[in-house]
C-alpha positions as CSV (number, residue, x, y, z in Angstrom):
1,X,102.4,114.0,113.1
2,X,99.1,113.0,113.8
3,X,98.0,116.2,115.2
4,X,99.3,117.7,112.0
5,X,97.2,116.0,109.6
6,X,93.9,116.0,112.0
7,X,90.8,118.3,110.9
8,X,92.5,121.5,112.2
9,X,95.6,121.1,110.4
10,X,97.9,124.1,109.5
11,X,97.4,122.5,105.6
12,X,93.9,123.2,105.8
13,X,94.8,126.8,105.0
14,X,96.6,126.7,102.4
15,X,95.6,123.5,100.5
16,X,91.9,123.7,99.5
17,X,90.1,120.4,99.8
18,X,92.1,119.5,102.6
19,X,90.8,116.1,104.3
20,X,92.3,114.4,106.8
21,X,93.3,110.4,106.1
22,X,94.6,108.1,108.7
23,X,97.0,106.5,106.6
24,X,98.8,109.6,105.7
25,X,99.3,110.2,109.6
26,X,100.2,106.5,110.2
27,X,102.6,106.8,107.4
28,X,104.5,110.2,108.8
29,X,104.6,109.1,112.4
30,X,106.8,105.5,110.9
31,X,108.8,108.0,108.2
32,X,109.6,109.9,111.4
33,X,110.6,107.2,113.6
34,X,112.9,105.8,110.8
35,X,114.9,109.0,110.2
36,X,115.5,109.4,113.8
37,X,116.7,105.8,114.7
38,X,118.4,105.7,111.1
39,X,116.7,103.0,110.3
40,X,115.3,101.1,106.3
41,X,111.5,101.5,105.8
42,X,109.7,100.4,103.0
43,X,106.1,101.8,102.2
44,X,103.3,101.3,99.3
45,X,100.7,104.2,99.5
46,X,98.4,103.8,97.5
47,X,96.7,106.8,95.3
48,X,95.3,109.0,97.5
49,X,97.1,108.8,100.4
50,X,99.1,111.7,100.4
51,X,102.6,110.0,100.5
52,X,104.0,113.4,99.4
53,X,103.5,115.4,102.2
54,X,103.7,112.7,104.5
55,X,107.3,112.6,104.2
56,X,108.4,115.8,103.4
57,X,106.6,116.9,107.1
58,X,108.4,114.4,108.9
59,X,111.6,115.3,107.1
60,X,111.0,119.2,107.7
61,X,110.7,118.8,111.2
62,X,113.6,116.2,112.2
63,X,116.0,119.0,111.8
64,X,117.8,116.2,109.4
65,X,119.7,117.1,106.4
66,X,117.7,115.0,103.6
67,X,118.1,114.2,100.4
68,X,114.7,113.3,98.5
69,X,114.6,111.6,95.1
70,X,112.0,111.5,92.7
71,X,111.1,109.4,88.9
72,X,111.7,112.2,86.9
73,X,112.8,115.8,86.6
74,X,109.2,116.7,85.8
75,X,107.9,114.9,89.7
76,X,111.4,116.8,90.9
77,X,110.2,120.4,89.4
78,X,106.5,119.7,91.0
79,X,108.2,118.5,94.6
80,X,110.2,121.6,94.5
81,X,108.1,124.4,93.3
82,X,104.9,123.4,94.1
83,X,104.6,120.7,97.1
84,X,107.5,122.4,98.9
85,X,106.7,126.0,99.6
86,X,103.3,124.9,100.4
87,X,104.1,122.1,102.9
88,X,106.9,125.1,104.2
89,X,103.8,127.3,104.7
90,X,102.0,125.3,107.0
91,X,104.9,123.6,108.9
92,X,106.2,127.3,110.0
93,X,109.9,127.1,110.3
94,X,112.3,128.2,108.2
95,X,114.1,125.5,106.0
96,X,117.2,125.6,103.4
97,X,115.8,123.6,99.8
98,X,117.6,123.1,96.9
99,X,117.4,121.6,93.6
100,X,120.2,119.7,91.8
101,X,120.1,117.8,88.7
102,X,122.3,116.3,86.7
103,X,124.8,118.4,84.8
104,X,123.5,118.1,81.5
105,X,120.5,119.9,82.8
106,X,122.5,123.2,83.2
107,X,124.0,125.6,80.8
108,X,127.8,124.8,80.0
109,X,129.0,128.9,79.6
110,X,132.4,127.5,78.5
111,X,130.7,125.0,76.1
112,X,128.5,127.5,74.9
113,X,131.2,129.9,73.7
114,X,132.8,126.8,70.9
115,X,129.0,125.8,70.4
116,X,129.0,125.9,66.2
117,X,125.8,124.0,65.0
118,X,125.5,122.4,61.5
119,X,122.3,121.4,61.1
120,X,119.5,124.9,60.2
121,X,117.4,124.8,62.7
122,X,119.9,124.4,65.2
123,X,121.1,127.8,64.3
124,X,117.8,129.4,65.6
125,X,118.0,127.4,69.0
126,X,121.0,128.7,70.2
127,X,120.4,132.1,69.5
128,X,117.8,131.7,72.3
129,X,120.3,130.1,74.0
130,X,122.6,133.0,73.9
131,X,119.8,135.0,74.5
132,X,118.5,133.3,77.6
133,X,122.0,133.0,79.4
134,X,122.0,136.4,80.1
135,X,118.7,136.2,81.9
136,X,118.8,133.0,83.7
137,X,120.1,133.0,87.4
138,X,120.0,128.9,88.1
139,X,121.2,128.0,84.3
140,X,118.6,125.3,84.7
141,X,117.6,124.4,80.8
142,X,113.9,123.5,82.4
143,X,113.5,127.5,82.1
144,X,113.9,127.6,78.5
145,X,110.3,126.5,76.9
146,X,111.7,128.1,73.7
147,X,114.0,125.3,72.7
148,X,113.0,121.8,72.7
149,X,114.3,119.3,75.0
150,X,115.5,117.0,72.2
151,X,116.8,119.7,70.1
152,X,120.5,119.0,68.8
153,X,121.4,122.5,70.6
154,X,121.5,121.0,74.0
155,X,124.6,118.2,74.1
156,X,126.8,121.5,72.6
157,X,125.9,123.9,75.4
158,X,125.8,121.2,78.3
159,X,128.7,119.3,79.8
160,X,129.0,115.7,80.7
161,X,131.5,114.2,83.3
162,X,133.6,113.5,80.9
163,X,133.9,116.6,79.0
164,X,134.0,119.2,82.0
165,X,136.7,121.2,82.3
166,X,136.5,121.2,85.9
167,X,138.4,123.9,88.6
168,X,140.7,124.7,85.3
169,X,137.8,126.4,83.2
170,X,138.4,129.5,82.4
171,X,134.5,130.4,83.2
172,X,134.9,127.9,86.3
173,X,134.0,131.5,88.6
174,X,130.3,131.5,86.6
175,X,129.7,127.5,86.4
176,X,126.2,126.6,87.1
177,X,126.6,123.6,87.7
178,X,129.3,124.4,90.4
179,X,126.6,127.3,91.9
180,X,124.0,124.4,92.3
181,X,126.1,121.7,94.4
182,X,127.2,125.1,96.5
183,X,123.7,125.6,97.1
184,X,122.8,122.1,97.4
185,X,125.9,121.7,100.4
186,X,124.2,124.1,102.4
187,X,120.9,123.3,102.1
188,X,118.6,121.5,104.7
189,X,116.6,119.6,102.5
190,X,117.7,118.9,98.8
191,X,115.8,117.5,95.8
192,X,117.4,115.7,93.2
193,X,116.2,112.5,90.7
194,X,116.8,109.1,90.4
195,X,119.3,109.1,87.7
196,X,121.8,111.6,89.8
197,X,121.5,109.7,93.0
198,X,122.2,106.5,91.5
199,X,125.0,107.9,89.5
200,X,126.3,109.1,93.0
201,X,125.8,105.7,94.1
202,X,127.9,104.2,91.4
203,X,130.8,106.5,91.6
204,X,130.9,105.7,95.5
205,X,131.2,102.3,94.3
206,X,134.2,103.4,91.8
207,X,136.3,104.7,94.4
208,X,135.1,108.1,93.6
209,X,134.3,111.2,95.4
210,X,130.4,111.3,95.9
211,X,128.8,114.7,94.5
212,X,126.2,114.9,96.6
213,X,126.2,116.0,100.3
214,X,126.0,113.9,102.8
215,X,122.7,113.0,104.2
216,X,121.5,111.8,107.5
217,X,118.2,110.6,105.7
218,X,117.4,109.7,101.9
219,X,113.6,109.4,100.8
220,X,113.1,107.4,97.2
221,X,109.6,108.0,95.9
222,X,108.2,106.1,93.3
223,X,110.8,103.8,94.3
224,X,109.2,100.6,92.1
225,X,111.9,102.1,89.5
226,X,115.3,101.9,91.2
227,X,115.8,98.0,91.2
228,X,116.3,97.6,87.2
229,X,117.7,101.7,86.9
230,X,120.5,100.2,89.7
231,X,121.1,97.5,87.6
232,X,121.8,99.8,84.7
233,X,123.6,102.2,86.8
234,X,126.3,99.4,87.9
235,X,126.4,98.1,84.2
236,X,128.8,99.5,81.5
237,X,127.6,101.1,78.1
238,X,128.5,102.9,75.4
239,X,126.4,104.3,71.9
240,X,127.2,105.3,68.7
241,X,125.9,108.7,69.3
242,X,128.1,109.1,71.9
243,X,131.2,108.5,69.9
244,X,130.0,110.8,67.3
245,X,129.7,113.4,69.4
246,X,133.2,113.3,70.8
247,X,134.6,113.2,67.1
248,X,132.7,116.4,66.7
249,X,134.8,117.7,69.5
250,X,137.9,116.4,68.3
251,X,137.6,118.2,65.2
252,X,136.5,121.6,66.7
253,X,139.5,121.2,69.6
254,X,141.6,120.6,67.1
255,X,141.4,122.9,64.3
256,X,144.4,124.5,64.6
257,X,146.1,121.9,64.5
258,X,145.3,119.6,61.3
259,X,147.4,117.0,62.4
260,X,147.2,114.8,59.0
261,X,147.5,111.9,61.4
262,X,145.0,112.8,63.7
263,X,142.1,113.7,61.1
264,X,142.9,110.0,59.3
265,X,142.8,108.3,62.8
266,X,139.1,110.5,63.0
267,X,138.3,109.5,60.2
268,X,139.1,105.7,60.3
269,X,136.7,105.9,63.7
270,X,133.5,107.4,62.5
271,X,134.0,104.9,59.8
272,X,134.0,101.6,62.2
273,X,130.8,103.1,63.6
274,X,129.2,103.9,60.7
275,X,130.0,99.9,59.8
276,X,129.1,98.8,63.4
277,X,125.4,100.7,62.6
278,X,125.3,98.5,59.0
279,X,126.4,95.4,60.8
280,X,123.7,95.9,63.5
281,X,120.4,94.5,63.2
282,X,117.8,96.9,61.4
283,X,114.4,96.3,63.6
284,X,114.6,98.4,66.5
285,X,114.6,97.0,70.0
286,X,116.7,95.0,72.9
287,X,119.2,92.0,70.9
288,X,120.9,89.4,73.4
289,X,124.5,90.5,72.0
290,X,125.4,87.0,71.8
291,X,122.9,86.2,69.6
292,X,124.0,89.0,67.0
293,X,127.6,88.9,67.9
294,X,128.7,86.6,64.8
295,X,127.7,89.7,62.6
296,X,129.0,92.3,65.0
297,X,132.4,90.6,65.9
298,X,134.5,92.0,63.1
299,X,133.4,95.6,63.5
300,X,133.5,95.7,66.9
301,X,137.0,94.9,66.9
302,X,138.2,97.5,64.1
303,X,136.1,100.3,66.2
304,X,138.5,99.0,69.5
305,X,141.9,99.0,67.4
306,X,140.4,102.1,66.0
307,X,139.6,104.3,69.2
308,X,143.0,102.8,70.9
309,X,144.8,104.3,67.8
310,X,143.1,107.8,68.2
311,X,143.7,108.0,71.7
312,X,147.4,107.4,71.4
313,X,147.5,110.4,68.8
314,X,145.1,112.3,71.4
315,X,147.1,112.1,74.4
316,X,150.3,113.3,72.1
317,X,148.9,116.7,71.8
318,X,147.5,116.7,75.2
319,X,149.7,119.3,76.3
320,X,148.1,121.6,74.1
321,X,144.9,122.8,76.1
322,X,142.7,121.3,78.5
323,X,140.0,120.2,76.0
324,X,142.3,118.2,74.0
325,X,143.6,116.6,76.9
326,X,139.8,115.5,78.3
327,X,138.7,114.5,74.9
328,X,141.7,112.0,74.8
329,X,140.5,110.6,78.5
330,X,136.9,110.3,77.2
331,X,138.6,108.0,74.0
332,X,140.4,106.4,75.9
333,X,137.7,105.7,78.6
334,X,135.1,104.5,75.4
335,X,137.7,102.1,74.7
336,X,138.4,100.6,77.8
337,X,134.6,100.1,78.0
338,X,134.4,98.9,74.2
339,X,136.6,96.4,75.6
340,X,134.6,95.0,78.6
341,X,131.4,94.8,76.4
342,X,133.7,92.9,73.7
343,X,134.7,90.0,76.0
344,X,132.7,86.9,77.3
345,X,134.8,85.9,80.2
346,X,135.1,90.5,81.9
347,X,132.2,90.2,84.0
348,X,129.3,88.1,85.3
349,X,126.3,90.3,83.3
350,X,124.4,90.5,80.2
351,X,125.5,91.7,77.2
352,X,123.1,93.2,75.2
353,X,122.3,95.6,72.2
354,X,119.6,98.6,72.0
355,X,118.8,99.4,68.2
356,X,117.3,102.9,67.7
357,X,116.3,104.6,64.3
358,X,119.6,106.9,64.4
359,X,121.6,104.8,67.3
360,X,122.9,101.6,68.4
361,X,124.0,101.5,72.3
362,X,125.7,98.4,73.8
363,X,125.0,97.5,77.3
364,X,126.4,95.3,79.8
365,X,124.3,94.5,82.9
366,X,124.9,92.7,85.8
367,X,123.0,89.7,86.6
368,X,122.5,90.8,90.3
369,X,123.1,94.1,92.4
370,X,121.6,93.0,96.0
371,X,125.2,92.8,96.9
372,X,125.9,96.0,96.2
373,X,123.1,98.0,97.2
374,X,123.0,96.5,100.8
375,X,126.8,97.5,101.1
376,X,125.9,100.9,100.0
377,X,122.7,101.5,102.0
378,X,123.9,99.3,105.0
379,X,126.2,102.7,106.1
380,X,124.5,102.9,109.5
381,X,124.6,106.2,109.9
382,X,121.7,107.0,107.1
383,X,118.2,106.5,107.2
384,X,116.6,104.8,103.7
385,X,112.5,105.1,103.1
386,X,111.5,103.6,99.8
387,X,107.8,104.7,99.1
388,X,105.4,104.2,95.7
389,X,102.0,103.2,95.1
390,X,103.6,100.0,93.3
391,X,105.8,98.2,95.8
392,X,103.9,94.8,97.0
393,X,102.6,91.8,95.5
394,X,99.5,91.3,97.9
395,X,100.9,91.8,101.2
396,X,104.4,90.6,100.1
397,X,107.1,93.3,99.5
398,X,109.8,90.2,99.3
399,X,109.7,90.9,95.2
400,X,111.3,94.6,95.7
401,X,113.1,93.8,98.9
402,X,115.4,91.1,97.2
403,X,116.3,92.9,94.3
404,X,117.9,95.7,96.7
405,X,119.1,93.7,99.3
406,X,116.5,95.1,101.5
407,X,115.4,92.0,103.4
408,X,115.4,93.4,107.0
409,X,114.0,96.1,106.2
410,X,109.9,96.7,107.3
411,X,107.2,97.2,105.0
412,X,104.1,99.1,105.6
413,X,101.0,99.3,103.3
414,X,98.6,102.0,103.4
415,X,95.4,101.2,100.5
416,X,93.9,104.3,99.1
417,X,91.7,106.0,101.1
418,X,88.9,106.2,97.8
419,X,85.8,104.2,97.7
420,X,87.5,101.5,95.3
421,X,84.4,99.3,95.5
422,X,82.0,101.6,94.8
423,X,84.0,104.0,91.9
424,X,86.1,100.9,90.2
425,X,85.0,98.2,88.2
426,X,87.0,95.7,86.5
427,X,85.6,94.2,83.5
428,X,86.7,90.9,81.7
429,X,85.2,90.7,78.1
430,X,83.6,87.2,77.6
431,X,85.2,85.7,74.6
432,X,88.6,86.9,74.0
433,X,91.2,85.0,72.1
434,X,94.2,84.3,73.2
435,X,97.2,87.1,73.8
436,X,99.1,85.1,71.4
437,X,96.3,85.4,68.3
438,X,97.2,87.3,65.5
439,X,93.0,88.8,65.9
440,X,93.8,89.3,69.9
441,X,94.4,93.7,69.1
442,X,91.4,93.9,66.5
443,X,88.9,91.9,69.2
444,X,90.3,94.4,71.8
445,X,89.6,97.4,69.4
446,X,85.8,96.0,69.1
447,X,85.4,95.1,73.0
448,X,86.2,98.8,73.8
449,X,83.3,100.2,71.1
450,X,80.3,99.7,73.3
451,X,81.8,101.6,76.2
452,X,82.0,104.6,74.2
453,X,78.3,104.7,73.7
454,X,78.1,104.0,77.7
455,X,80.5,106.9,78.6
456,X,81.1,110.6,77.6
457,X,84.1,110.5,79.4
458,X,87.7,109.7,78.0
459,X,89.5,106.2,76.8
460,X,93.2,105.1,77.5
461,X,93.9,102.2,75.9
462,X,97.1,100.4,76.9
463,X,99.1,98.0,75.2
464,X,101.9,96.0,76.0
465,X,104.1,96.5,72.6
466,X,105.0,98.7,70.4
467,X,103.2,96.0,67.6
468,X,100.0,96.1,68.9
469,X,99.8,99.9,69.6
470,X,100.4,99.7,65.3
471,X,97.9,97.3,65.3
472,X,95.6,99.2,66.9
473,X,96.4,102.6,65.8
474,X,95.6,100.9,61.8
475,X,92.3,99.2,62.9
476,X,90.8,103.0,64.5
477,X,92.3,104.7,61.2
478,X,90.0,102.5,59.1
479,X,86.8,102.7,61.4
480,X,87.4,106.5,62.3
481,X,83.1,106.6,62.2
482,X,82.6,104.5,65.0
483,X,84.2,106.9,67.5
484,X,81.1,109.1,66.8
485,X,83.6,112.3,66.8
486,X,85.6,111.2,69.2
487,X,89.5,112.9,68.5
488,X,91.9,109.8,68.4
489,X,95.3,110.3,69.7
490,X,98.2,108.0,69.7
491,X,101.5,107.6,70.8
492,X,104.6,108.7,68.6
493,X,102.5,111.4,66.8
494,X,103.5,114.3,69.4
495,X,105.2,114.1,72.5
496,X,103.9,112.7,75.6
497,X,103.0,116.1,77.9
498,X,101.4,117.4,74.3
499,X,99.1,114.2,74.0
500,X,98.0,114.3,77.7
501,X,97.4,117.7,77.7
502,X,95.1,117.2,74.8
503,X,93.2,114.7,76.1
504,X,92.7,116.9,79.0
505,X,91.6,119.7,77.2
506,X,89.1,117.3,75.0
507,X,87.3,115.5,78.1
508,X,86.1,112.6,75.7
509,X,89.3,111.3,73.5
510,X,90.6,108.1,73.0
511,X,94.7,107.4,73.7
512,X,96.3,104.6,72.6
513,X,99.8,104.1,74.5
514,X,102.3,101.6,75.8
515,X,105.2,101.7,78.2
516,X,105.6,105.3,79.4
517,X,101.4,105.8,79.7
518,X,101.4,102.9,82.2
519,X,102.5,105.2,85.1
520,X,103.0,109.1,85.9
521,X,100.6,109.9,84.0
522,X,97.6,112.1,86.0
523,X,94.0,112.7,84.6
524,X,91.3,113.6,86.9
525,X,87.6,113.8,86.6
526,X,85.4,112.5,83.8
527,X,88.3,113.5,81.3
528,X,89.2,109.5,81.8
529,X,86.6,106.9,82.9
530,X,87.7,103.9,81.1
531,X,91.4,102.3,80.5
532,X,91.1,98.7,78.8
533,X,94.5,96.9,79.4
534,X,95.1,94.9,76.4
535,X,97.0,91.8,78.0
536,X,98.7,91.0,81.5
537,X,102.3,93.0,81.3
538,X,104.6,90.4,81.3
539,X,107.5,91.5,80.0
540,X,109.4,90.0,77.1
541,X,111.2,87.2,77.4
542,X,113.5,88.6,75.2
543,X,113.7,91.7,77.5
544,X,117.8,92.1,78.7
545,X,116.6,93.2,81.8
546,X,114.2,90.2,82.2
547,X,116.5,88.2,80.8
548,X,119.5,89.1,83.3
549,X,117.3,88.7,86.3
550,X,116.0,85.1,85.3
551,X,119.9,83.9,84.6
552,X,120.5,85.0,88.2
553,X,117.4,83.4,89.8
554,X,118.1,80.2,87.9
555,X,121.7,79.7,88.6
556,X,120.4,80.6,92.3
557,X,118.2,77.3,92.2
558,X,115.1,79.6,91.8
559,X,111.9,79.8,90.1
560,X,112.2,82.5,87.7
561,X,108.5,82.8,86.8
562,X,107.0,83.0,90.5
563,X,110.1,84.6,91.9
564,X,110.4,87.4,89.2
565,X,108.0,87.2,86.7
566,X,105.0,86.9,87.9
567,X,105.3,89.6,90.3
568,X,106.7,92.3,88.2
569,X,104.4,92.0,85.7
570,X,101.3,92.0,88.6
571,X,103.3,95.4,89.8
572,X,103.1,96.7,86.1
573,X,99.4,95.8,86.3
574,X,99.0,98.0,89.1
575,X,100.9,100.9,87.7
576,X,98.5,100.8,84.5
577,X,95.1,100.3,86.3
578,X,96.1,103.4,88.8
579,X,95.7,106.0,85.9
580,X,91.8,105.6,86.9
581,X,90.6,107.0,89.5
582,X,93.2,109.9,90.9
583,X,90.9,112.0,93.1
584,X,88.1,111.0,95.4
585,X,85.2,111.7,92.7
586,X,86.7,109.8,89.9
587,X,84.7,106.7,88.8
588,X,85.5,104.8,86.2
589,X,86.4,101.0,84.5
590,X,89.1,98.8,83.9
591,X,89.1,96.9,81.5
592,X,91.7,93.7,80.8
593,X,91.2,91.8,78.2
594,X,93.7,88.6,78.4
595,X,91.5,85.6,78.7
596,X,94.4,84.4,81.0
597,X,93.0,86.0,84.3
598,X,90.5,83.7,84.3
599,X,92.2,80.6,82.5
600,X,95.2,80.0,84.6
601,X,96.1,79.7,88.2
602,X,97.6,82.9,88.5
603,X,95.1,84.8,87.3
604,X,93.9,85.2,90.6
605,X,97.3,87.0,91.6
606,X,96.2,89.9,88.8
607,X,92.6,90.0,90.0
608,X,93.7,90.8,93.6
609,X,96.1,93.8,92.8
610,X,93.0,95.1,91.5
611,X,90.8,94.7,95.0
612,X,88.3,96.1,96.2
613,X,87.1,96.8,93.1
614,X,84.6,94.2,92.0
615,X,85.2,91.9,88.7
616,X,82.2,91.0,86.3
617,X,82.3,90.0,82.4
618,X,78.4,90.9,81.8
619,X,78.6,94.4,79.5
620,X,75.1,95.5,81.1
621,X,76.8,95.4,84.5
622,X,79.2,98.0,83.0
623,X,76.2,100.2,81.5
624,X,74.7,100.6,84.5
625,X,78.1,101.4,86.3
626,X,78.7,103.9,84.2
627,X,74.9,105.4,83.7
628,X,74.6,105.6,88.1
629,X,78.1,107.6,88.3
630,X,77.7,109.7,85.2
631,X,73.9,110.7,86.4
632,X,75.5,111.7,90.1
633,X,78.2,113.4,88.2
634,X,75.6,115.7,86.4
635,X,73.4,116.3,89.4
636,X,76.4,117.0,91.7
637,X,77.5,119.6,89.2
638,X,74.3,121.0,88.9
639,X,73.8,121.3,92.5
């Protein structure tokens, strides 16, 4: 391994820039050891290090069938179609890849055939639809740029679980969802997302057959996620626009019938949700359900008697064809889980409610799933390496390690490789109110206006809510001068990929974000050379997540704060500040403005995530920061 990544590497070739770094060496030759002892590693690489390739060599050459999981389908297409072939090139040796989502990712032929949109523009969709099926070879919906990925055209022409027909489809022969897990069986190496391994996990854990193959080694990057997606994973829940949805069905499965009975029961049931919707609190966000369950009771129980009664009239006409048959499972599954959510005494979780503009979604989620996981990844047979820039507090991985019932298992940190104290600054505005002042987003707002006239480059400003992204989004509307020119761009007025691209494209913009800015997100060069954190993440106490974590740690005898907390929300911190510098040339500032990094005793804990990069609250420090870097920057290009 070390060899491989030395200044005569095969990579050198075909990846321009290559340099080598000792911790991506360091960090193959322990990703190799732990696949062939089968062995639990844990590793934080920080940007830079090139944690990518240093496990996909090491997995290459064992010879090991792997399974590797990513964040998100967009980090699963990059792994596959880019990082692969390349890292394929140099190693030499012919391997078996594949790629395998889950199935509501792929075309549904059978589906497709009934598909009968209502709404207009619908109508347009899945005539590209019909259009592209005849050209695709994988059925993978990634393929299809014409159609949006949130339009209504998808859930008709993709299956669930629940709703697949399985070996007794009539297009079974053509299924691509079938042709991927065929591929994916024989394949070396296969590259899949969090949501379908953990979905894997949790049907293991049902008594089910797993869908994936078996693996001698399973590598879980950006692995900072899986704690709290396990926790959902091994909860129960069930939305409103799921159980529209099947109705839909019902009524198209069963329009030859018109069974009088049946279309009242229907109708009775899209009735106890449209009541449920009323009854449910109009603010969006995460509701504690007990605290909303006086208003919710009464519906909740008409929507159970009501789904009970149209299963029983379902599984009468079963016999009738397959669909009708699955659709009365799928009923009868929503109301078994209606039930479990309904109850106090069903299960040791948190109940909890998720209000969305068109939706509601209940959501029960256990308290703790370290049992769980260390029975599932305690096999002995399989090798585990979790690996993300985000996995230790300090030195301490005990934060991530407890939540997975990981606490054998080794941790290894490798810092990035960039000049941190020479490219970062972290800058603390004298003066700032408290995070709790109703002035705290405006103040931000005006701390961030100098550094525009110190900087050419771009602005990400992060919040921590939704409220004070509003806040700030109102304030720049009303001061749209002082920006000199500057475009504005802010979250929820295009989709993500659109806005990044944009402030690519524009080199000197300003983006205000929360939540999904904080991480994945990857801007090099002068494009960004200033994010200003508005307050230290902690997450809401009102958070379900939070919320089920701290019941555990305090029944346990623990301190929730300093045991969950307070590390999670230094982890966050870390996430947000590591959208600066992303190559080796980047320069830039961070600046956090909570007056609490230098007013309590934990501050501290904030200020070393953020090391080596040196901390100052004078603005001409920052000035001439920026002015050195920005001057280099100009006579390096000019050179």
């Amino acid at each position: 391994m070390t060899e491989f990544f030395a200044e005569n590497s095969p990579l050198a070739r075909h990846l321009p820039g290559f340099q080598p770094r000792a911790g991506q060496a360091w960090m193959a030759e322990a990703v190799a050891e732990t696949i062939a002892e089968r062995k639990h590693l844990i590793v934080e690489a920080g940007t830079g290090t090139g944690k990518t390739f240093a496990y996909l060599l090491p997995a290459l050459q064992s010879g090991c069938r792997t399974i590797i999981s990513t964040g998100t389908r967009a980090l699963q297409d990059q792994l596959y179609h880019r990082d692969l072939p390349l890292i394929s090139k140099a190693v030499g040796r012919p391997v078996t890849t594949a790629l395998l989502k889950g199935r509501s990712n792929y075309l549904c032929l059978q589906r497709l055939e009934i598909a009968a949109p209502d709404a207009p523009e619908a109508v347009e969709d899945l005539a590209e639809v019909c259009s592209w099926q005849h050209r695709t070879v994988s059925g993978d919906r990634a393929e299809l740029t014409a159609v949006p990925e949130d339009s209504v055209v998808w859930p008709l022409v993709t299956s669930t679980v629940d709703n697949c027909l399985g070996q007794q489809c009539p297009l079974y022969s053509k299924c691509f969802v079938v042709k991927a897990r065929r591929k994916a069986q024989e394949a070396d190496l296969v590259v899949v997302n969090h949501h379908l391994l953990l979905a894997d996990l949790a049907m293991k854990e049902s008594g089910f057959v797993e869908f994936l193959p078996g693996a001698d080694a399973i590598i879980l990057d950006e692995a900072h996620q899986i704690p709290d997606l396990a926790a959902q994973f091994f909860g129960i829940s069930l939305g409103s626009r799921e159980l529209e949805r099947v109705f839909d069905e019902i009524d198209a499965a069963t329009l030859a019938y018109r069974d009088k009975e049946l279309v009242k029961r229907v109708d009775r049931s899209r009735t106890a949700v449209r009541v449920l919707r009323v009854a449910a609190p109009r603010d969006q966000g995460r509701y504690e359900l007990s605290g909303v369950l006086a208003e919710l009771q009464t519906p909740l129980n008409r929507l159970l008697a009501a789904l009970m009664d149209l299963a029983q009239v379902l599984e009468q006409l079963a016999h009738a064809s397959m669909e009708i048959a699955k659709l009365a499972e799928q009923v009868g599954s929503a109301a078994e889980r209606l039930s479990h959510l309904c109850s106090d005494d069903t299960w040791d979780g948190l109940r909890w409610l998720d209000v969305n503009p068109r939706s509601i979604r209940l959501h029960l989620t256990p308290l703790d799933v370290s049992g769980t996981m260390r029975n599932l990844l305690n096999t002995g047979h399989q090798a585990w390496i979790f690996t993300s820039a985000t996995l230790a507090v300090g030195e301490d991985f005990a934060h991530f390690t407890s939540r997975l019932g990981l606490d054998d298992a080794p941790g290894l940190r490798f810092p990035s490789p960039y000049a941190l104290e020479r490219r970062g600054l972290v800058y603390l505005p004298p003066g700032m109110p408290a995070p709790s002042d109703s002035e705290h987003t405006d103040r931000m707002m005006e701390a961030v206006m100098p550094l525009l006239e110190m900087t050419d480059g771009g602005v990400f400003c992060l919040f921590t809510s939704h409220r004070a992204l509003t806040a700030a989004r109102r304030w720049s509307k009303s001061r749209r001068r002082r920006f000199r020119g500057r475009p504005l761009l802010a979250q929820g007025t295009a989709p993500r990929d659109d806005l990044l691209q944009r402030f690519r494209e524009h080199g000197n913009a300003v983006l205000l974000g929360t939540g999904t800015f904080w991480e994945g997100v990857d801007v090099r060069g002068s494009a960004l050379t200033v994010v200003a954190i508005d307050k230290l993440p902690f997450a809401s106490p009102a958070d379900p997540m939070t919320m089920a974590r701290v019941e555990f740690i305090r029944r346990q005898g623990g301190n929730p704060f300093s045991e969950h907390q307070l590390p999670q929300a230094a982890l966050t911190l870390k996430q947000g500040a590591g959208r600066l510098l992303r190559d080796q040339e980047d320069y830039g500032v961070i600046m956090l403005c909570d007056p609490r990094v230098r007013s309590k005793a934990y501050g501290k804990l904030f200020l070393e995530c953020l090391q080596p990069m040196p901390v100052t609250d004078q603005l001409d420090e920052v000035a001439r920061f920026l002015t050195a870097h920005e001057q280099t920057q100009v006579a390096r290009v000019g050179s």
